[in-house]
N, C-alpha and C positions, 0 to 999 in steps of 0.2 A: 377394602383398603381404608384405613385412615386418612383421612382428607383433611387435618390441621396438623402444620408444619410451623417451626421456627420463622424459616425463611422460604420462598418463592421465588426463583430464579426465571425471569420470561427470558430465553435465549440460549441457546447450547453452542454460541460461538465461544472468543479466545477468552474473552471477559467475565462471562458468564459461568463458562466452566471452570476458571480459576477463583471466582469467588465462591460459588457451590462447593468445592474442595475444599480451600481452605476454611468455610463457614463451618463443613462437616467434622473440621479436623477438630472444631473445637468444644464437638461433641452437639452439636446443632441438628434438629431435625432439617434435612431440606428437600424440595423438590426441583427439579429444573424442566420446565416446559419447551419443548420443541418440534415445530412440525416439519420442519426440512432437517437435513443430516448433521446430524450431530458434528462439532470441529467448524463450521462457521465461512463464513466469507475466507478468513484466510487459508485454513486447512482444505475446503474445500472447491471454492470460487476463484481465488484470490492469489496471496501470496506463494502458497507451496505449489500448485502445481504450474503457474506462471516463473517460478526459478526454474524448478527442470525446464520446460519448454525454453529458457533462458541457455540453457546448458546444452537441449537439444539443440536448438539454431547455431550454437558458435559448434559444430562441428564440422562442417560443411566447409566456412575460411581455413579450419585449422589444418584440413585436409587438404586444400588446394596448396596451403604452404607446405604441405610435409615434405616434399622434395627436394626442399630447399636444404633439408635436415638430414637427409640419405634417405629416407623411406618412400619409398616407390609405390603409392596408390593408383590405381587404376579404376574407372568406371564410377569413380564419386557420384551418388545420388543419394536424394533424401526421402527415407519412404516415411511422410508427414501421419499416416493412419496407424504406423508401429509405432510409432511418437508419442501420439495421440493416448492409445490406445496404453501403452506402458504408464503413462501419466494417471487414466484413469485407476489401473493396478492400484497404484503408490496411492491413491486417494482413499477410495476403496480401506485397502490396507490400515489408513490411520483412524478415519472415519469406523475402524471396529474397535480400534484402542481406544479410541477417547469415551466408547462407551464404557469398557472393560474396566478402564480406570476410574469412570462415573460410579460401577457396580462396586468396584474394590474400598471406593472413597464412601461409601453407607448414602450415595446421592441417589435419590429417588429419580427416573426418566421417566417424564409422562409425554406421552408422542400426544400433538395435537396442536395449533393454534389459540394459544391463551387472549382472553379479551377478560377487562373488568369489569365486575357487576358490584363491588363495593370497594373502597380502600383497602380491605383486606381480604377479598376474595377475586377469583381468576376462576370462568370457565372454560375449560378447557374442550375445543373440538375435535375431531380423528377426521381420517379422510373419510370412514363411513357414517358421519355427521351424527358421531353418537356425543354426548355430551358428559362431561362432569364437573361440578366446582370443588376447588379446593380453599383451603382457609391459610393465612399464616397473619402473623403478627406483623412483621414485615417484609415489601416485595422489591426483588432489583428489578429495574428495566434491562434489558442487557443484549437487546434485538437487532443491533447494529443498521447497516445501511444498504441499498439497493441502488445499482446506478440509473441515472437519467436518460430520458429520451428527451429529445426537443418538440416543442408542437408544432410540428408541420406535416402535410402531406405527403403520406407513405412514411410515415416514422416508424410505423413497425416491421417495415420490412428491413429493416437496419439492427444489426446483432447490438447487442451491449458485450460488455466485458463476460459474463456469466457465459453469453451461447457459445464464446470461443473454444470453450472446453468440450464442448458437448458435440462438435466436430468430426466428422472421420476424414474430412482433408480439407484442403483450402483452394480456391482457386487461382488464377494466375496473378490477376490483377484486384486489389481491395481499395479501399479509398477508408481512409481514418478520418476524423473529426473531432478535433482538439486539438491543443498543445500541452495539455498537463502530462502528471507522471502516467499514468493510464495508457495514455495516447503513444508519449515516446518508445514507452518501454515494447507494446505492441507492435509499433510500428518498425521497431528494430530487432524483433523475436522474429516475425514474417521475412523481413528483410532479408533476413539470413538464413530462413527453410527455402529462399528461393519466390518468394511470390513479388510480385510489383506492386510496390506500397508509393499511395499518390496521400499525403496528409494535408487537409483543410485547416485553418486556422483561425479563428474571427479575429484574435488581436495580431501583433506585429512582432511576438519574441515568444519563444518556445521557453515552458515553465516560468509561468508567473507565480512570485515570492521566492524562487532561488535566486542566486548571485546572477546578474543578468551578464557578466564579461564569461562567469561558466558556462553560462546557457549557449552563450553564442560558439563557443568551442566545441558542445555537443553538436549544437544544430551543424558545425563545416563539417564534422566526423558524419554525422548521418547523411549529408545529402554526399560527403565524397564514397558512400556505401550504393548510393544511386536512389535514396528516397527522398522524392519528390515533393517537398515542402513548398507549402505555399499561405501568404498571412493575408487580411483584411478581407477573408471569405466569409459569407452568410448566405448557406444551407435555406435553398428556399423551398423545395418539394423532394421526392423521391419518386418514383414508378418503375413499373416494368416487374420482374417475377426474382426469385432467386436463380443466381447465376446469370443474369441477362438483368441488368440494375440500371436505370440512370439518373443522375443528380445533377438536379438544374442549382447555380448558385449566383449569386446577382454580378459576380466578376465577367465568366467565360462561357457563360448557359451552361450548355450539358458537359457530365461525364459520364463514361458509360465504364462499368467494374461488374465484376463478378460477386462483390459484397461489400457492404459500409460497415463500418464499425463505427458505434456511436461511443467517446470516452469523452464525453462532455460533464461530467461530475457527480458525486453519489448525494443521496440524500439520506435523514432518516425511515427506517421502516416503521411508520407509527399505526397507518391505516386503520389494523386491524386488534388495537389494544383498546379502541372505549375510552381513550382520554377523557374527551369532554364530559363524560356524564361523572367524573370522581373530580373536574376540578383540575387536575395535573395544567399547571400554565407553563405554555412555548413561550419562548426565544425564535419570530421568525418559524423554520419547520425543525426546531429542535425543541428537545426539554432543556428546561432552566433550572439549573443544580445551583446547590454554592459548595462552598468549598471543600467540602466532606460527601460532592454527588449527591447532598438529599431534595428531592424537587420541593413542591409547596404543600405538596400533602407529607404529615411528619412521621410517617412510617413510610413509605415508597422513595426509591434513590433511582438514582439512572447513570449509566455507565458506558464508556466508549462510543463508537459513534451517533445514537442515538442525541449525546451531550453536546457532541460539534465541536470539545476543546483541542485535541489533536489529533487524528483519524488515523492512528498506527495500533499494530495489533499490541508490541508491548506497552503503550500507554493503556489501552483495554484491562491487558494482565493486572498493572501494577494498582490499577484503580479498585480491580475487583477484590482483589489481595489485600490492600489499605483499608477497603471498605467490612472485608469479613474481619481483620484481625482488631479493628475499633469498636465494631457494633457485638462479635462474640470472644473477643480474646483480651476486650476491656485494657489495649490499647491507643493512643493516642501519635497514631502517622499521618501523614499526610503525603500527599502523590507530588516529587519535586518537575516541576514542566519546566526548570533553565536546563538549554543544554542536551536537547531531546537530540541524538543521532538521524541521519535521514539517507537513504538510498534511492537512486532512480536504476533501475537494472537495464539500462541502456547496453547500449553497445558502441562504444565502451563506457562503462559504471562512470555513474556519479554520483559522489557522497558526500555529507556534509554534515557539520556540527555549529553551533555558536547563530550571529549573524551575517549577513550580507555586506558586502562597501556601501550599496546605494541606503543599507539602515544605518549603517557605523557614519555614513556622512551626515545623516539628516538626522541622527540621534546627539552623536559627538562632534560634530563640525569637521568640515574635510581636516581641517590646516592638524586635528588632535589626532588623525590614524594615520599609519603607514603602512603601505601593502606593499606585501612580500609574494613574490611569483618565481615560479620554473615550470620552462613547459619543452616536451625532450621528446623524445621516439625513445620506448623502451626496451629492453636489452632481447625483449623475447620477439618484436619485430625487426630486428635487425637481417639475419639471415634472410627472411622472408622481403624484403626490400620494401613494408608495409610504409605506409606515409602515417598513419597513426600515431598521435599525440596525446601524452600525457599532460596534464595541466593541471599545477598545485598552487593553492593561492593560502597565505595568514594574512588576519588582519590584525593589527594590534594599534592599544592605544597606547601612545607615546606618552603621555604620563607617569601611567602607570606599569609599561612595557606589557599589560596582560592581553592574550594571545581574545580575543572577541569571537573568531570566525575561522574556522579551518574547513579548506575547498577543496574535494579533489575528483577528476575527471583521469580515468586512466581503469588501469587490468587491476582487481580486487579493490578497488576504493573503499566499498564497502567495510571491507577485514580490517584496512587498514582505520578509517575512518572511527569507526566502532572503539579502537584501543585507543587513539589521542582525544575520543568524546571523555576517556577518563580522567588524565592530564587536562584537559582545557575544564572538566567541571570540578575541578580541585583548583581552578586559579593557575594554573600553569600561566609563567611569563616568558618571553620571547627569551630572555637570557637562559629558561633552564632549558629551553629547546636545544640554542646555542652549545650549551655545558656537554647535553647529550652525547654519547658516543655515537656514529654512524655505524649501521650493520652494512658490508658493501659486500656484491654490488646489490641492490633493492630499489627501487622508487620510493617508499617510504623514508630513507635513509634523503632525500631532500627536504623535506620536512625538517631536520635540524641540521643540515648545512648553509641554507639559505641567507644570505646577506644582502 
């Protein structure tokens, strides 16, 4: 094999493979190195099969309400291992595309563990510790992130995010550890296959950096679901075996659970690249890009999470995409970060676009924003006599009526969220909301009737 390429890709997750592709498309020799499965944190850890599992749990409510509807179900149960096990399918399944389309795209795959042995060279290891280097002129970082344990005693017998999948069932009772998106979205997936979910929290409000009056509207929908939320905890040991667990914490002493789940935060995965001996200088446990993603050495860039600017997979994409069509398609883009859409796949969805009130006050002084709210039971819990709240929040600045911040807490936020991220990052003002025609009946359709 020829071992000097154009470009060197460390990563086969969402970033890495969209820059590899589009690098190739511009007639670029490239290679992408990877020793885990091709498709990444989100394809295969992460986002996709944490939606279905998303989709799996809400069937269970929908089914106890069907009667409400004429449909007569009988014997509702959730077999969590065909769940499981379906999910892994769907994984599987993309995880051979992404190669397919690696082969189709003229991207070289070398299976292995890439680490640096100069600025422009990467050797690569296999699991049967054979070795080879490759050359390029220039190399993407593109290795994303791994999540956290805490240092305390019996911290490994505590899942992270990853072991969730790897699963054939759950037990009755689990205890969670955080309050971020990680934490909620798990704790409300479980929730709803049936298990008893007990969640630890070291601060005092569920998702810190969302709208904290949203947050708090999740948090009464999740504990009126029966999860057991609790704030000002600090995790101080673990012991006992799997299935048989107990966690001491400085509140209550012990609890005793059948598993922990640690979603206390990701970091980068840098370990095993040989920073130090090429020079590469952190940010903290990140690499330090500027504004084009190129670290301090001036052939090597880094990309998505590795960079720490905003930890979502199509910020990854667009970076990797910016990054191949400047350095081989001898354009001049750059990655826009106003305005980035955000999802928590809660139950029920929380989404978001724009800022918060508590930044819109401390940025633009309370007396310059007006907040715009409705908060409703929606048309699809009605039947079902569900207590279930929608909650949609604008913020806007009275100036210059421009819409700052759009909230919303309810069924599809997401979908709906996604479409007015494009309105609010055109400058959309509260009048052309207003102007909008209503589609009825919708939840979205309060979004511009709101006064």
């Amino acid at each position: 094999m020829d071992q000097t390429f154009d470009l060197i890709v460390l990563g086969a997750g969402s970033g890495g493979l969209a820059a590899a592709k589009r690098a190739a498309s511009y007639g670029a020799r490239v290679a992408i190195v990877e020793g885990d499965r091709v498709g990444g944190t989100c394809v295969i850890k992460g986002c996709v099969p944490k939606k279905l599992m998303v989709y799996g749990s809400q069937y269970l409510e929908s089914l106890k309400s069907a009667s409400k509807y004429g449909a007569q179900i009988n014997n509702i149960r959730v077999n969590k291992s065909l769940l499981l096990e379906s999910i892994r399918e769907e994984v599987d399944r993309l995880n051979k595309l992404h190669i397919e389309f690696l082969a189709k795209s003229n991207v070289e795959l070398i299976r292995g563990w890439g680490s640096f042995s100069s600025p422009k060279s990467i050797v690569v290891k296999n699991m049967k510790n054979e070795s080879i280097e490759l050359f390029a002129k220039n190399i993407l970082i593109a290795v994303g992130g791994i999540p956290c344990r805490p240092n305390i005693p019996g911290a490994s017998l505590g899942w992270v995010s990853d072991d969730v999948f790897l699963q054939s069932s759950f037990p009755k009772e689990l205890v969670i550890i955080g309050g971020g998106y990680i934490a909620c979205e798990f704790a409300c997936i479980l929730n709803g296959l049936g298990v008893q979910i007990k969640q630890l929290i070291r601060g005092n409000h569920l998702l810190r950096g969302f709208d904290k009056e949203v947050s708090l509207s999740l948090q009464d929908e999740m504990l009126s679901k029966g999860i057991d939320i609790r704030f000002g905890t600090e995790i101080i040991s673990i012991d006992g075996s799997q299935g048989d667990l107990n966690l001491i914490d400085n509140k209550e002493g012990t609890h005793k659970c059948g598993a922990i789940l640690f979603a206390t935060g990701r970091e980068p995965s840098l370990n095993l690249l040989n920073l130090n001996q090429i020079g590469v200088e952190l940010e903290g446990k990140s690499i330090k890009v500027d504004n084009k993603n190129l670290t301090s050495i001036s052939n090597i860039y880094a990309i998505g999470d590795v960079s720490n600017k905003n930890n979502l997979t199509p910020v990854a994409i667009e970076e990797g995409r910016v990054f191949a069509d400047n350095l081989f398609g001898n354009k001049s883009r750059s990655v826009n970060y106003n305005y980035i859409p955000k999802a928590v796949f809660s139950q029920p969805e929380f989404a978001t676009v724009g800022i918060t009130e508590e930044y819109a006050n401390n940025f633009y002084g309370k007396k310059n924003i007006k907040i715009y709210k409705a908060k409703f039971r929606s048309m699809s819990k009605v039947l079902s006599k569900s207590k279930e709240k929608c909650f949609l929040k604008l913020i806007v600045e009275i100036n210059t009526d421009k819409i700052l911040g759009c909230h919303m807490l309810g069924e599809n936020a997401s979908e709906i969220i996604q479409m007015a991220s494009i309105a609010i990052s055109m400058g959309a003002l509260k009048s052309d909301f207003d102007k909008t025609m209503a589609l009825h009946p919708t939840i979205a359709e309060e979004f511009v009737t709101m006064t």
